[in-house]
C-alpha positions in Angstrom: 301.1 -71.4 -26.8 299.5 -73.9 -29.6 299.9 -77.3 -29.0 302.6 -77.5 -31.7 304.9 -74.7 -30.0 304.8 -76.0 -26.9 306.1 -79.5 -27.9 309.0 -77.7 -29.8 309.7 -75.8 -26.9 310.0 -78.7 -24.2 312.0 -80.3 -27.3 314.1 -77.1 -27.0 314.5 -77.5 -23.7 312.6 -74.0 -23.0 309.8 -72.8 -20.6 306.4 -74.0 -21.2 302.9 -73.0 -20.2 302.4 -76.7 -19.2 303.9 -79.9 -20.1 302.6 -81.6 -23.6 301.2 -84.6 -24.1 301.5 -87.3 -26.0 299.4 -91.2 -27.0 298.7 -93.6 -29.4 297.1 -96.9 -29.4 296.6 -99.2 -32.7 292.9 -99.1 -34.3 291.0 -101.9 -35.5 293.4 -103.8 -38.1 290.1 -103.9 -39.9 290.3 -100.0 -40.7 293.3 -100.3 -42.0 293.2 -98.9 -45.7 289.7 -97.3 -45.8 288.1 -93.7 -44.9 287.6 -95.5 -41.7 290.8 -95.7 -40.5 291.8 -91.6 -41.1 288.2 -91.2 -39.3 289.4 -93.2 -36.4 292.5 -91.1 -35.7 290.9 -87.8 -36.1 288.2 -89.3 -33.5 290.7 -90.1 -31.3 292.8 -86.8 -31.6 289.4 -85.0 -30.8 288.5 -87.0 -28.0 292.1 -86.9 -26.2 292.8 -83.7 -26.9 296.9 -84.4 -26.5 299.7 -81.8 -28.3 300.8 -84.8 -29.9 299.0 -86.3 -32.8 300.7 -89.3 -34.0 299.9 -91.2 -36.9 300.0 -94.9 -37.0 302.1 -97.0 -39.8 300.7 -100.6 -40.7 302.2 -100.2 -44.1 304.8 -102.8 -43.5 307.9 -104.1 -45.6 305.7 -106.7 -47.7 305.9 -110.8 -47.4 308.8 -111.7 -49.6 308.4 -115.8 -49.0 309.1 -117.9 -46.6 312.8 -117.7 -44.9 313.9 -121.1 -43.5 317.6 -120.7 -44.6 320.1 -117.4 -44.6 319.7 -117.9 -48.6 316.3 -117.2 -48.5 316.8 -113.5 -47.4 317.8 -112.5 -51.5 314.5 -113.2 -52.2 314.3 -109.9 -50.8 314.0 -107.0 -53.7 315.4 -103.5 -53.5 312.5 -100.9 -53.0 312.4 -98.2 -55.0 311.1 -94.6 -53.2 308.1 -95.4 -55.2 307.2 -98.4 -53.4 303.5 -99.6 -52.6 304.3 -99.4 -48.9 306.2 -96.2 -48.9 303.9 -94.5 -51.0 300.4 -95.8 -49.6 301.5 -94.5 -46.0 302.5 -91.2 -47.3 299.2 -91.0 -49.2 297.5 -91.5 -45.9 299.8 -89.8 -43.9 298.3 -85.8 -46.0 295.2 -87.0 -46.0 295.0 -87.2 -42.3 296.9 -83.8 -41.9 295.0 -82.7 -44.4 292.1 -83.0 -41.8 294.1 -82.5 -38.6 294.5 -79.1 -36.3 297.1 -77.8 -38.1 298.0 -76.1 -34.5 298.9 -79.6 -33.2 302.0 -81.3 -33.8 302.6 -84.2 -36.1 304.0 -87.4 -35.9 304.9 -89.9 -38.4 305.4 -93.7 -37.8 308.7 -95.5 -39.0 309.6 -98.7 -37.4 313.4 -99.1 -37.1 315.8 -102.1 -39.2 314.8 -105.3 -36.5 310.9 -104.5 -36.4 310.9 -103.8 -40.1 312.8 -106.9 -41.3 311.0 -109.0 -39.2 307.3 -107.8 -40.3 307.4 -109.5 -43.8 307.6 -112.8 -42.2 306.5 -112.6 -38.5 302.5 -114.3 -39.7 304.5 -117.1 -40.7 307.1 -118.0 -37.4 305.4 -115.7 -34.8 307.2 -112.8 -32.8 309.6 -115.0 -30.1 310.8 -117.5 -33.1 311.5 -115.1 -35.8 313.2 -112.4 -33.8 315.4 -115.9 -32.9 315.6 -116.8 -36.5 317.2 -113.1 -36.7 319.6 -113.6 -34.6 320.5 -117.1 -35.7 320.5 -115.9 -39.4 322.8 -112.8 -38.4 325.4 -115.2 -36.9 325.3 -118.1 -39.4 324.7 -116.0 -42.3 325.5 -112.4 -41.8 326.0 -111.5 -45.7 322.9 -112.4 -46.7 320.9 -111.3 -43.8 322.7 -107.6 -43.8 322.3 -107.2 -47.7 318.3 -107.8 -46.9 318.5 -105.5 -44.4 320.5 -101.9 -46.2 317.9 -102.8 -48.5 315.0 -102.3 -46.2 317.1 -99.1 -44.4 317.2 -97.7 -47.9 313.4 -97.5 -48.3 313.2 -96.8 -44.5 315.3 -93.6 -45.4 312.6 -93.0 -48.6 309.9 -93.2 -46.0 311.7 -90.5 -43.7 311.9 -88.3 -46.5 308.7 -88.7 -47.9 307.7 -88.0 -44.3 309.0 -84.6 -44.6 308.1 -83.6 -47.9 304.0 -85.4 -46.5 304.6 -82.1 -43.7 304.9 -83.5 -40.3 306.4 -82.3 -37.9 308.7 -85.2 -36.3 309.7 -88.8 -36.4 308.4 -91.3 -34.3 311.1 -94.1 -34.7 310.2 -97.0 -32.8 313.9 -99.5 -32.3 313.7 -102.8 -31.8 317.2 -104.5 -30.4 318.3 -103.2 -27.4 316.8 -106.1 -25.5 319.5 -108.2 -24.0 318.3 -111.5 -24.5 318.4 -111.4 -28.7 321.3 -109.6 -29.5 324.9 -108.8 -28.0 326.2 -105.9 -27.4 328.7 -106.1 -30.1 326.0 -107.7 -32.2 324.0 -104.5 -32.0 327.0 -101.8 -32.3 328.2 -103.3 -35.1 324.9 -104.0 -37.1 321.6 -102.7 -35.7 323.0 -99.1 -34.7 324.3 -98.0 -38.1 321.3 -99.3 -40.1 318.9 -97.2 -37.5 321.4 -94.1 -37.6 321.3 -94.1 -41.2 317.4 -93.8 -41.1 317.3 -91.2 -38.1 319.6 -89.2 -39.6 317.5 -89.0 -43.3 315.5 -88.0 -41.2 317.2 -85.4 -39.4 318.6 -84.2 -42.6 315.0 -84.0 -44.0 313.9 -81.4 -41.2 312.2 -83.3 -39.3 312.5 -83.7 -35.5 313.3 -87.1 -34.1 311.2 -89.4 -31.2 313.2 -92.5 -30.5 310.9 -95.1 -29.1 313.1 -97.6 -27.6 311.1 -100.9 -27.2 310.3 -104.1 -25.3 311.8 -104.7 -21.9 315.3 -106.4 -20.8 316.8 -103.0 -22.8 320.4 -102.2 -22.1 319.5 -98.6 -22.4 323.2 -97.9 -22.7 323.8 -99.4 -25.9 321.1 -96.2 -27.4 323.7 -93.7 -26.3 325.0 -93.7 -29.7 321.4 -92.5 -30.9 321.6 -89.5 -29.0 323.3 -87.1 -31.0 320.5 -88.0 -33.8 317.4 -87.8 -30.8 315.7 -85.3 -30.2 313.4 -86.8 -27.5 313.8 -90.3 -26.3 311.4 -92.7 -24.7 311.4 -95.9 -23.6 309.3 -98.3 -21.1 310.2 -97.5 -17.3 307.8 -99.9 -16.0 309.1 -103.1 -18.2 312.7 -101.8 -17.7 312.7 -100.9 -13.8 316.7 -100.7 -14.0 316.0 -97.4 -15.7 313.6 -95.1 -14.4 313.0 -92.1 -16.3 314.7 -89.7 -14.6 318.4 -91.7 -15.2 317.5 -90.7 -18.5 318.9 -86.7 -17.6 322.3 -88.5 -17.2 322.1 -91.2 -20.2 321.5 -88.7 -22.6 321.8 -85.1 -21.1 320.4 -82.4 -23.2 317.7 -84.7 -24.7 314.2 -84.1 -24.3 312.4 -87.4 -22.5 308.9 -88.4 -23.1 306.9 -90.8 -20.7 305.7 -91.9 -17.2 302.5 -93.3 -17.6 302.5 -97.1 -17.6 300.6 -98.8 -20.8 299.6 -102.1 -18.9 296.4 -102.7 -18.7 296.0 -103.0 -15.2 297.7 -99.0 -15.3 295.6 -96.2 -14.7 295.3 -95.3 -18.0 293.0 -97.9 -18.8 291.2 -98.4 -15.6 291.9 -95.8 -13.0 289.6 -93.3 -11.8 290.0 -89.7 -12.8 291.6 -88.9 -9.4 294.3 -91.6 -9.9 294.9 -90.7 -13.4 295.6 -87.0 -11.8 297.2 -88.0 -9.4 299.7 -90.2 -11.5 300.4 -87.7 -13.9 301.1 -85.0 -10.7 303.6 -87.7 -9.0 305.5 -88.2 -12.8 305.5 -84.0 -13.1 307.0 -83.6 -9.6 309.4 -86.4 -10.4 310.4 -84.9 -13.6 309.7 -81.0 -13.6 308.3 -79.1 -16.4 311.8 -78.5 -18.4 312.2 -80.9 -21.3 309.9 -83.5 -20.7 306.8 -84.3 -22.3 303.8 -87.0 -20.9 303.4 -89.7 -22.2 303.8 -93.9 -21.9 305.9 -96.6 -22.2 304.4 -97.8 -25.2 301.1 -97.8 -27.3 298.1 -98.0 -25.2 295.6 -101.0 -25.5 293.2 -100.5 -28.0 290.1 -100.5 -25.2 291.8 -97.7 -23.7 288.9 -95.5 -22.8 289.8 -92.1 -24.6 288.4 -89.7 -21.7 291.3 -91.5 -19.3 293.5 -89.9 -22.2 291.9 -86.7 -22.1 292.1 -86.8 -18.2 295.9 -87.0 -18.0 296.4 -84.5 -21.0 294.4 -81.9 -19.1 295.8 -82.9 -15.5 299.3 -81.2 -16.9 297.5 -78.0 -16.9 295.9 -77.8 -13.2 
């Protein structure tokens, strides 16, 4: 099997010859927008050797202002599929599989409706105050907050597409939300679910398979049942969640492919085990979750000191 058929096959749900791989860590912010930064992830698909090859997105919505008041959020434009953001990631996004094994499969970066509508202003407030000024603004001045964001689903949907037509293979989509301790669970049924849907299923539409990446910790995995009939492989952080390890997954979303098991901290094995515990980790995740529908990988992005040949050793160990 290439590396791409046998991630479509554990997506599938179909023997493999061993279980795929899959890891990604941010590179040095200042690559971002040079030669440098395609060179860095083709180093690091090289050195890790994974089945996976996902490409990173720091082409975020842009700064529209400051936003103190609900008001503020129509100083928020429409995007057009032409957008500098849209359009410099997809520019990126074939050069880099331009210059990628075309046997391994692709990824693509979209960050769902919270993560993107917070990334314009984040600099300003920091992470903890603006996802509260979120909330606060969806509950005190929900028509000008949701108008802000269909307009920032609508280019997310743009992206998805151009995603496609750019040629890879899947959608990593990477939801914010499902944390208890921001939003309800009426709050996110109601208004987070549809807007992330509606991007997934662009997607879907567009061909492409899709990875939901459910982040942060305090999820209420439940509320993402309504993202399964648009997922085709779901992930989320065991080790930050412990209420759901990953094999309660087989009964949250039966029939979907899971991807995970490795912990991301920096005290994981990952980033400072010894080969043998790196094997061994991986062996105690495989005879936890079986070879059928699953596909290694982590909770979440690796640190950036992540030493790549701890990568390699865990994509290997799946084939001993």
């Amino acid at each position: 099997m290439t590396k791409k058929e046998r991630v479509l096959a554990a997506i599938h749900q179909q023997p493999v010859d061993y279980v795929p791989s899959g890891f990604s860590l941010h590179f040095d912010p200042s690559l971002h927008g040079t030669p440098a930064e395609i060179a860095a992830h083709l180093d690091f698909f090289a050195e890790t050797d994974t089945d996976l090859q996902k490409i990173m997105n720091e082409n975020l919505v842009p700064d529209f202002g400051p936003v103190t008041a609900p008001e503020d959020w129509k100083s928020l434009g429409s995007f057009s599929p032409n957008a500098a953001f849209i359009q410099n990631q997809l520019e990126f996004t074939k050069r880099l599989l331009d210059q990628s094994d075309p046997d391994a499969y692709s990824l693509g970066t979209l960050h769902g409706i919270v993560a993107s509508s917070i990334h314009p202003i984040e600099h300003r407030y920091g992470y903890v105050s603006v996802r509260k000024l979120q909330c606060e603004h969806l509950r005190c001045g929900k028509p000008y907050l949701l108008d802000a964001m269909k307009r920032i689903t609508d280019a997310l949907c743009n992206l998805a597409e151009g995603y496609a037509r750019a040629g890879v293979d899947g959608l990593y989509f990477a939801s914010l939300g499902g944390e208890s301790h921001y939003f309800t669970d009426a709050e996110f049924e109601a208004y987070i679910a549809p807007l992330d849907i509606q991007t997934m299923r662009a997607g879907h539409e567009a061909g492409l398979d899709i990875f939901l990446h459910c982040c942060k910790d305090g999820l209420v995995m439940e509320r993402y049942q309504k993202y399964a009939p648009f997922s085709d492989v779901i992930n989320w952080g065991i080790y930050e969640n412990p209420k759901y390890p990953l094999e309660c997954g087989r009964e949250l979303f039966p029939g979907v492919t899971l991807m995970g098991g490795i912990s991301n901290a920096k005290s994981g094995p990952l980033h400072c085990g010894t080969p043998d515990q790196i094997v061994g980790e991986v062996q105690s995740v495989l005879n936890t979750m079986g070879t059928d529908g699953f596909i290694l990988g982590a909770d979440c992005t690796l640190p950036s000191d992540t030493p790549y040949q701890n990568i390699r050793i865990a994509a290997h160990a799946t084939r001993q």
